[in-house]
C-alpha positions as CSV (number, residue, x, y, z in Angstrom):
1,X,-1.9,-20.9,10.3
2,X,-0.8,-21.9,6.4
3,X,0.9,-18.8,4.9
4,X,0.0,-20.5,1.4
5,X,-3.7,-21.4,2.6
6,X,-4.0,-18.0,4.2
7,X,-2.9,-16.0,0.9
8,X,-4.7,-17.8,-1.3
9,X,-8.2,-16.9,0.0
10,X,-7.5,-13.3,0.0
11,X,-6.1,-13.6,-3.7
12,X,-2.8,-12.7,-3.1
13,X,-1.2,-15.4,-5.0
14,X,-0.1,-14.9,-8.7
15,X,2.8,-17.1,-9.0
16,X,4.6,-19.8,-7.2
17,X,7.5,-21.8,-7.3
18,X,7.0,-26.0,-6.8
19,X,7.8,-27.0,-3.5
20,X,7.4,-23.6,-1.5
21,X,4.6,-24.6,0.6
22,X,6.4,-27.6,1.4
23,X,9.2,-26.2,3.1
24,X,7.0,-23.6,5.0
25,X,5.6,-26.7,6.4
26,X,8.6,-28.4,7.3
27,X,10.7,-25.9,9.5
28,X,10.7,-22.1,10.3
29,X,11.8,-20.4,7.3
30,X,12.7,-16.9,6.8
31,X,11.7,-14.9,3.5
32,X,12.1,-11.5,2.0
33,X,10.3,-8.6,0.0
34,X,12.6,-5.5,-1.4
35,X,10.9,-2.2,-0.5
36,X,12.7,0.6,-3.0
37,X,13.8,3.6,-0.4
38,X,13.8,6.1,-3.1
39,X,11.3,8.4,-0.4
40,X,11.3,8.5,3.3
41,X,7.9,6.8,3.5
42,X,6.5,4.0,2.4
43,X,2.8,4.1,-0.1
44,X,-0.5,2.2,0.1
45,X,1.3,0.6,-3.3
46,X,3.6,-1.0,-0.8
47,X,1.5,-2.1,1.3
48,X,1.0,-5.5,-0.5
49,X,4.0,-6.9,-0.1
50,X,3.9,-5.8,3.6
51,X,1.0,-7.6,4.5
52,X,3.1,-10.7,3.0
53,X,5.3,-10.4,5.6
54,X,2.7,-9.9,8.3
55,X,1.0,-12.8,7.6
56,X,4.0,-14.3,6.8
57,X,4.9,-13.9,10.9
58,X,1.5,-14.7,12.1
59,X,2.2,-18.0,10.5
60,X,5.4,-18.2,12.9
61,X,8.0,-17.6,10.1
62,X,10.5,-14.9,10.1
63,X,10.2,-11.8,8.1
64,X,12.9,-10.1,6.5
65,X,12.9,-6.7,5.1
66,X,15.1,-5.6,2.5
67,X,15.8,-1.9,1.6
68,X,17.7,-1.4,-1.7
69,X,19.5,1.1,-0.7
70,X,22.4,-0.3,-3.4
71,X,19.4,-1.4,-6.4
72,X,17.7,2.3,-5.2
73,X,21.3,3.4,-6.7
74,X,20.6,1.9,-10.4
75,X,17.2,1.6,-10.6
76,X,15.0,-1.8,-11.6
77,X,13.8,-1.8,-15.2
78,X,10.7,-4.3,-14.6
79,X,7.0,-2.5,-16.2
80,X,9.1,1.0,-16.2
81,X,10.1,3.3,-19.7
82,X,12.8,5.2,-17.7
83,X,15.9,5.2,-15.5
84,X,15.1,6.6,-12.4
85,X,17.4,9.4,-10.4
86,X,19.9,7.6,-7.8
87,X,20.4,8.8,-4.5
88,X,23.3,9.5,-2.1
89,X,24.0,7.8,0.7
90,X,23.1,10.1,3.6
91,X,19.5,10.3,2.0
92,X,19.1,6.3,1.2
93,X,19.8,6.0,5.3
94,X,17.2,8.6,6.2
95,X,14.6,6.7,4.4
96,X,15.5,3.4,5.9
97,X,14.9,4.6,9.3
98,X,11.9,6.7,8.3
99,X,10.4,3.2,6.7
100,X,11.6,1.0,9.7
101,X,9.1,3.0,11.9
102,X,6.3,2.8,9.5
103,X,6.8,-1.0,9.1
104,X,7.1,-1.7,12.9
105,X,3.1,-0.7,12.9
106,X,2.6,-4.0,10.7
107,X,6.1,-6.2,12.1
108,X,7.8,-7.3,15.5
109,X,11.2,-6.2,15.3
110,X,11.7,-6.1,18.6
111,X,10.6,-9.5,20.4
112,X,13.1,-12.0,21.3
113,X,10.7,-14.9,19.3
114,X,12.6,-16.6,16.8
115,X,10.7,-15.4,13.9
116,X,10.8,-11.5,14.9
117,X,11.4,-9.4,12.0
118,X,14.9,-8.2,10.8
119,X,16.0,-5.2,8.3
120,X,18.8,-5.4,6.2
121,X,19.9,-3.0,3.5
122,X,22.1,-4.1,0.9
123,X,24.1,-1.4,0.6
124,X,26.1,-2.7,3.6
125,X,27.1,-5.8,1.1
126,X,27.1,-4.4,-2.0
127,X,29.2,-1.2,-0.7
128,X,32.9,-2.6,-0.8
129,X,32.3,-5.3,-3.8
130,X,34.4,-4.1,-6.6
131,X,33.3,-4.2,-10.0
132,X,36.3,-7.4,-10.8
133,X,34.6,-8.9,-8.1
134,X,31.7,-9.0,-8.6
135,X,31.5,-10.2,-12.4
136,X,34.0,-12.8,-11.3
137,X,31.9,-14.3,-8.3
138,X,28.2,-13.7,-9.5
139,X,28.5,-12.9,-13.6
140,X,30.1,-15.5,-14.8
141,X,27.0,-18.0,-13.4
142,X,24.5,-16.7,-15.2
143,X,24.2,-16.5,-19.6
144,X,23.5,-13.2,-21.0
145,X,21.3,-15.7,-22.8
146,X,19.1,-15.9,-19.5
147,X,19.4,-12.8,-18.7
148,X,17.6,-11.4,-21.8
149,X,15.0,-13.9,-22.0
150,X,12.9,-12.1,-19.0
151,X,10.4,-10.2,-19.8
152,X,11.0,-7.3,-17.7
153,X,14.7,-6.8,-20.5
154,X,12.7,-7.7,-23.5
155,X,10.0,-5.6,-23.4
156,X,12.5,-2.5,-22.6
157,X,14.8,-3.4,-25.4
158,X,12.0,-4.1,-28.1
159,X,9.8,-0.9,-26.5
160,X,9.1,1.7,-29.2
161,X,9.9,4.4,-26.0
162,X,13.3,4.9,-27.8
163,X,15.3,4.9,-24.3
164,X,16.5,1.4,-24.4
165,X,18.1,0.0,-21.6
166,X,21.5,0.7,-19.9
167,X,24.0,-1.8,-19.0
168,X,23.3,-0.6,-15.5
169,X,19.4,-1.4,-15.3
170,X,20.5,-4.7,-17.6
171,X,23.0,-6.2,-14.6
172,X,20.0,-5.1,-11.9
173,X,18.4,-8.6,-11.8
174,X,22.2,-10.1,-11.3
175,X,22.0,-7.5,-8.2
176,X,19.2,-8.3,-7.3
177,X,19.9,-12.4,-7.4
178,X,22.9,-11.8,-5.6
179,X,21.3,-10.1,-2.8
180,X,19.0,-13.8,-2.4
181,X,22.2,-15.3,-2.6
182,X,23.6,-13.3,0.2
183,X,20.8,-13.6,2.6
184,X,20.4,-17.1,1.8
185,X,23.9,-17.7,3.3
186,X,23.7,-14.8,6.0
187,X,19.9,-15.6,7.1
188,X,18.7,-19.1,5.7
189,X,16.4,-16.9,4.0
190,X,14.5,-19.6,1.7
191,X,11.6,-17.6,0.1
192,X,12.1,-14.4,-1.7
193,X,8.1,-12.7,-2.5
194,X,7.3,-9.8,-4.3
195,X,4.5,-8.6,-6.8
196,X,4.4,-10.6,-10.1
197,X,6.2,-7.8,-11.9
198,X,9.8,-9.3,-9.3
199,X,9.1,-12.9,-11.2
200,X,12.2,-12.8,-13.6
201,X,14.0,-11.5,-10.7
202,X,13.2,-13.1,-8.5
203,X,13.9,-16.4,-10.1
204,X,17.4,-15.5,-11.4
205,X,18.0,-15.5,-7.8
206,X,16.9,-18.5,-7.1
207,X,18.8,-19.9,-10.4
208,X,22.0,-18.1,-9.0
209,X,21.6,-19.6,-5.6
210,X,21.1,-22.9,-7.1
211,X,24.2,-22.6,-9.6
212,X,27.2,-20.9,-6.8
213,X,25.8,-23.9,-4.2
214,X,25.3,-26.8,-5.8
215,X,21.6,-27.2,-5.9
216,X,21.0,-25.3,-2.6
217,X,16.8,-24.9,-2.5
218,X,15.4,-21.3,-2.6
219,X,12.0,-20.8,-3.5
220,X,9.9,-17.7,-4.9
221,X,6.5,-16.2,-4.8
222,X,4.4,-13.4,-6.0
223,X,1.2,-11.7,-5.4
224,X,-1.2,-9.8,-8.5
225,X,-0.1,-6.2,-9.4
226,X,-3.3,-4.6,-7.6
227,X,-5.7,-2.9,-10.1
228,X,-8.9,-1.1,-9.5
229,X,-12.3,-2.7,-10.8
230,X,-12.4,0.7,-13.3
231,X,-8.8,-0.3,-14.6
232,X,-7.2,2.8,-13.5
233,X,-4.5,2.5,-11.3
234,X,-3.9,1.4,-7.5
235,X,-3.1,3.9,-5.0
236,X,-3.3,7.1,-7.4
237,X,-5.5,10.1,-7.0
238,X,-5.4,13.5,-8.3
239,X,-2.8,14.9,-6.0
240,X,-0.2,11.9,-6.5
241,X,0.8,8.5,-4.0
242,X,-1.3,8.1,-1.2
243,X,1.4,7.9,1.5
244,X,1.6,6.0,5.3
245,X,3.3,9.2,6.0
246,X,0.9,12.0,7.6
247,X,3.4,14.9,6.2
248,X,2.1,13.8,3.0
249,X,-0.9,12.0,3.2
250,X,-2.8,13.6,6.2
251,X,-4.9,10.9,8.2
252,X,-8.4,12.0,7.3
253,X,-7.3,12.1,3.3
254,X,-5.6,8.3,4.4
255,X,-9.2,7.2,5.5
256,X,-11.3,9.1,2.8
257,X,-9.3,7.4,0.0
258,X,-10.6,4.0,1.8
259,X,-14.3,4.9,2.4
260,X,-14.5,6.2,-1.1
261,X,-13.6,2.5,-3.2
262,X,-16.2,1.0,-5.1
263,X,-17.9,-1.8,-3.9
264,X,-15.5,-4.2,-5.7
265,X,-12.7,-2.6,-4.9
266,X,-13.5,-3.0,-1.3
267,X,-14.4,-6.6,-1.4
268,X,-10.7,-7.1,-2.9
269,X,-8.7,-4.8,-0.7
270,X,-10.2,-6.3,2.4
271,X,-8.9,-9.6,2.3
272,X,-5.6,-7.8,0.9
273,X,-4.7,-5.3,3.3
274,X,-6.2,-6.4,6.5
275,X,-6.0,-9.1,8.4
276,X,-9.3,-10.1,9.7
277,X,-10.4,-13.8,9.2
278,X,-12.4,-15.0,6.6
279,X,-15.7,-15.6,8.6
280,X,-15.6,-11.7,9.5
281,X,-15.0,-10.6,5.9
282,X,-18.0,-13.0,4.4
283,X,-20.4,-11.7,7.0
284,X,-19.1,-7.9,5.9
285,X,-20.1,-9.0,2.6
286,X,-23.3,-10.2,2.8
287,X,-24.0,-7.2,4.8
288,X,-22.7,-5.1,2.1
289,X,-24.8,-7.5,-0.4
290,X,-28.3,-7.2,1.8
291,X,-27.9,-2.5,2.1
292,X,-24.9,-1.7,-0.2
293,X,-25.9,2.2,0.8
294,X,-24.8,1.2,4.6
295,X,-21.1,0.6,2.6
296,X,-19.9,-1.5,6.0
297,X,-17.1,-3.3,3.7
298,X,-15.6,0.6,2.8
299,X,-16.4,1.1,6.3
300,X,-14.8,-1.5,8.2
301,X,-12.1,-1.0,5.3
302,X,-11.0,2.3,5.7
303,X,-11.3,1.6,10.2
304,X,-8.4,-1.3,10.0
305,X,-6.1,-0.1,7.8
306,X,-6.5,4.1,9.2
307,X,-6.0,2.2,12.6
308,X,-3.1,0.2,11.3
309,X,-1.3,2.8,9.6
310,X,-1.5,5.7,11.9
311,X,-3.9,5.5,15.1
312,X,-7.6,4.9,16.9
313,X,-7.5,8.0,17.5
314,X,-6.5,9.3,13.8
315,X,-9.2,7.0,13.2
316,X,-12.0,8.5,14.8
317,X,-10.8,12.3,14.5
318,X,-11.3,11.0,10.8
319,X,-14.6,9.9,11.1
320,X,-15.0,13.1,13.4
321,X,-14.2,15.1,10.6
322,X,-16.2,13.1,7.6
323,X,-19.6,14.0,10.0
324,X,-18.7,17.6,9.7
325,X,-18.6,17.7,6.3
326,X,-21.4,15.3,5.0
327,X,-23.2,15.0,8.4
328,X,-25.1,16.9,11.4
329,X,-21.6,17.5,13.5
330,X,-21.8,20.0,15.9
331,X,-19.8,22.9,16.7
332,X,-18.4,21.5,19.4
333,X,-17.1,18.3,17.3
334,X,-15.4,21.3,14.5
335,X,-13.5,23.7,17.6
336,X,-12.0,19.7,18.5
337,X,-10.4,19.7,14.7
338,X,-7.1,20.3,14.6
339,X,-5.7,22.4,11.9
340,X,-4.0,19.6,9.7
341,X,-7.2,17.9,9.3
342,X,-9.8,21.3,9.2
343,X,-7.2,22.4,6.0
344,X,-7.5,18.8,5.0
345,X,-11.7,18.4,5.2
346,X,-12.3,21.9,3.5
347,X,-9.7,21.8,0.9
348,X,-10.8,22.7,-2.5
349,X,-13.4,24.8,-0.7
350,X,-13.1,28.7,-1.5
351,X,-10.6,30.5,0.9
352,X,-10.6,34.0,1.8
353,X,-7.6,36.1,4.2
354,X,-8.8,38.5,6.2
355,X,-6.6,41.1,8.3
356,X,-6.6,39.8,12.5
357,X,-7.0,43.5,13.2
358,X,-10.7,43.2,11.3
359,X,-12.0,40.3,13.9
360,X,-10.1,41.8,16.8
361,X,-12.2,44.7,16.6
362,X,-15.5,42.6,15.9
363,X,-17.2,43.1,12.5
364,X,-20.9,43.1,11.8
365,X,-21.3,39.6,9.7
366,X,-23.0,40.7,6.5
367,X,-19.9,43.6,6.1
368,X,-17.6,40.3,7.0
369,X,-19.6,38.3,4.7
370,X,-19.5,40.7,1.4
371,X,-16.9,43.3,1.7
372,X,-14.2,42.0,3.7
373,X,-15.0,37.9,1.9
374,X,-17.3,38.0,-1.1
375,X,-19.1,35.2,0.0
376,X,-22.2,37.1,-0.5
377,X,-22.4,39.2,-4.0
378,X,-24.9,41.7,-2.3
379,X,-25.5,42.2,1.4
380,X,-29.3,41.9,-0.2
381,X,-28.5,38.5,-1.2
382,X,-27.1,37.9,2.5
383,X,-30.1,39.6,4.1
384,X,-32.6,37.2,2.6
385,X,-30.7,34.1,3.1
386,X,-29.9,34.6,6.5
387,X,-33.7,35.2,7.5
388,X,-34.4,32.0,6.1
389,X,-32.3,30.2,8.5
390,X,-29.3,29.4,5.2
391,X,-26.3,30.6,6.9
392,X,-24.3,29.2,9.3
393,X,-20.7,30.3,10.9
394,X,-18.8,27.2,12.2
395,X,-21.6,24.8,12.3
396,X,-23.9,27.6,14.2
397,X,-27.1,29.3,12.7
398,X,-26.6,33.1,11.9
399,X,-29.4,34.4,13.9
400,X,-28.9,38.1,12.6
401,X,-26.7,39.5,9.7
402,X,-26.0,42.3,12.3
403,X,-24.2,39.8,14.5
404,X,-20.5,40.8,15.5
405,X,-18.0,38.4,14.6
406,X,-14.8,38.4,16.7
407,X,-11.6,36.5,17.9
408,X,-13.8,34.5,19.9
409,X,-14.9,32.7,16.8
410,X,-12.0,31.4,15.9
411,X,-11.0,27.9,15.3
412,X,-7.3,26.9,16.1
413,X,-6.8,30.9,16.7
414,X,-7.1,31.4,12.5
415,X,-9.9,30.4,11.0
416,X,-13.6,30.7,10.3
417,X,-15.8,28.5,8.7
418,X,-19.2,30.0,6.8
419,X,-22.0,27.8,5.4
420,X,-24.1,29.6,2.7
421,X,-27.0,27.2,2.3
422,X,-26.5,23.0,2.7
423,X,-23.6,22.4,0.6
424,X,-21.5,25.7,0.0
425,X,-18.3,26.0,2.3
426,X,-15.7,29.3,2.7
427,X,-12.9,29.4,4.9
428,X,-11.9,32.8,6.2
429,X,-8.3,32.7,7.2
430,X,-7.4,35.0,9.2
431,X,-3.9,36.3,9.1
């Protein structure tokens, strides 16, 4: 496989330096993105420069992964108004562990090939270099002159956000170089990729390997800053990052956020953040093209990467879970729910506590339904609804208003779910 060839037909090229494809083709070559361990999990913003190094070893080179656990400390300055808080150390190694798990679902670590993936974090080099040090060995290569000619300084130093830019977020890119420079002599590491924001960066690392060696040959690429078709931003929704992590992002919300792109959204993200071939994603598409209402790019889309990220069977307790809500599931397919992902389907949905000694005893529905939870205004209301077949109790038609409802209703031991009409859920929570 050609990494370049590969990445350019699913668009994930933006910039490159002269001669990197070349030197993929000559030899194994190892190359490395930066993943920021400011949190213990990785987001779908990530992901982009993780698939890089997938495809990166499916191409037979060798992937490294850096985590700044020294940059996390000062914080990079490229397309942000604002210093960011550092972290201790105990935390930065927490988060490297917790990401090494979620990136050993994309990378083989643990193979004896020679191009299995390694992990490094710079904090192990940058740890015991003193400040004298390190302005004598790495400062004094590069101008001030260079420095402030990227974009990622200008743009802070001319911005109207009145914050300017600390000497600290100023010397990151010198960090930043060195650490190419490092794993350049530690790891033949070649290639340095990143998203096209990491240019300037980048390329002061390449300068500096070039100026403390000699001419030694390092090369850098970059992939687009992803965007959605409506211009609003990747990987946002209304409750913050979507996360790998399932403490923060549970599964079923993970595979919602897929199935619910727009149809050029998921023409882009397919080729971006899976790794089927070409001939499967242009047959998706002219299916998509032929019954756009069938959605099988969001589909296939939101299977892969759910898959990827946490499980099949997250997958299809997912799925499961999107029948019960806009489908004809059963009751059988809700009791199978497990309580992260029934709080996850019906959230936003109107919740109601009711006292465990109230279902123990059994109570007659339509005093459940209106005094105990107003999800009725009037038992009248209830009365009439009910004979017309419009209320159902976990998936089940209420046959009578009269009908007792007790413990043996419950889902996961705490909860009842009541249907008035086709689209109006309540969850009783019993506590």
């Amino acid at each position: 496989m050609n990494f370049v060839e590969e990445l350019k037909w699913r668009g994930m090229i933006h910039d490159m330096m002269p001669g990197t494809e070349e030197q993929l083709q000559k030899e194994l070559t190892s190359a490395y993105v930066g993943i920021d361990p400011t949190a213990d999990s990785l987001h779908i913003g990530h992901l982009v420069g993780v698939m890089m190094l997938k495809h990166f070893q499916r191409a037979g080179h060798r992937p490294i992964a850096l985590v700044g656990g020294a940059t996390g400390m000062i914080g990079d300055p490229s397309m942000k108004s604002q210093e960011r808080n550092l972290l201790d150390e105990a935390t930065l190694r927490h988060n490297q562990d917790s990401i090494k798990k979620q990136l050993s679902k994309f990378l083989d670590f643990d193979s004896d090939a020679p191009n299995a993936a390694v992990m490094v974090n710079n904090y192990d080099w940058m740890k015991n270099f003193t400040f004298l040090d390190f302005i004598r060995d790495v400062g004094k290569h590069i101008t001030v002159n260079y420095m402030m000619a990227k974009d990622s300084v200008k743009r802070r130093i001319s911005g109207d956000t009145g914050t300017g830019l600390s000497f600290t977020e100023f010397t990151y890119q010198l960090v930043q170089g060195y650490d190419y420079l490092h794993l350049y002599n530690e790891y033949n590491c070649r290639l340095q990729m990143g998203g096209s924001d990491q240019w300037g960066n980048i390329t002061t690392g390449t300068e500096l390997i070039r100026r403390v060696t000699g001419g030694g040959e390092a090369f850098a690429l970059t992939c687009p800053l992803i965007t959605k078709a409506d211009g609003g931003k990747f990987g946002k929704t209304e409750s913050g990052n979507v996360w790998l992590d399932r403490r923060y992002t549970s599964p079923y919300k993970f595979y919602q956020f897929w199935l619910n792109v727009s149809d050029g959204d998921a023409e882009k993200y397919i080729k971006i953040f899976t790794a089927l071939t070409k001939e499967e994603i242009e047959a998706l598409t002219a299916e998509q093209a032929e019954a756009p209402h069938l959605r099988p790019l969001q589909k296939r889309l939101a299977k892969e990467i759910t898959t990827m990220v946490h499980s099949a069977e997250d997958y299809e307790a997912a799925v499961e879970a999107s029948n019960i809500l806009f489908g004809n599931a059963t009751s059988e397919a809700l009791h199978r729910l497990d309580e992260e992902t029934l709080l996850s389907v019906f959230e936003g949905v109107p919740q109601f506590e009711v006292e465990r000694e109230v279902i123990d005893n059994g109570v007659k529905a339509i005093d459940l339904f209106t005094e105990q939870a107003a999800i009725f205004p009037s038992k009248g209301e209830m009365r009439k609804m009910t004979q017309g077949g419009g209320v159902a109790v976990n998936k089940e038609k209420l046959a009578s208003q009269d009908d007792v409802i007790d413990a043996s209703y419950l889902l996961n031991n705490k909860f009842i779910l009541v249907q008035r009409g086709k689209k109006n859920y309540f969850l009783i929570i019993v506590k």
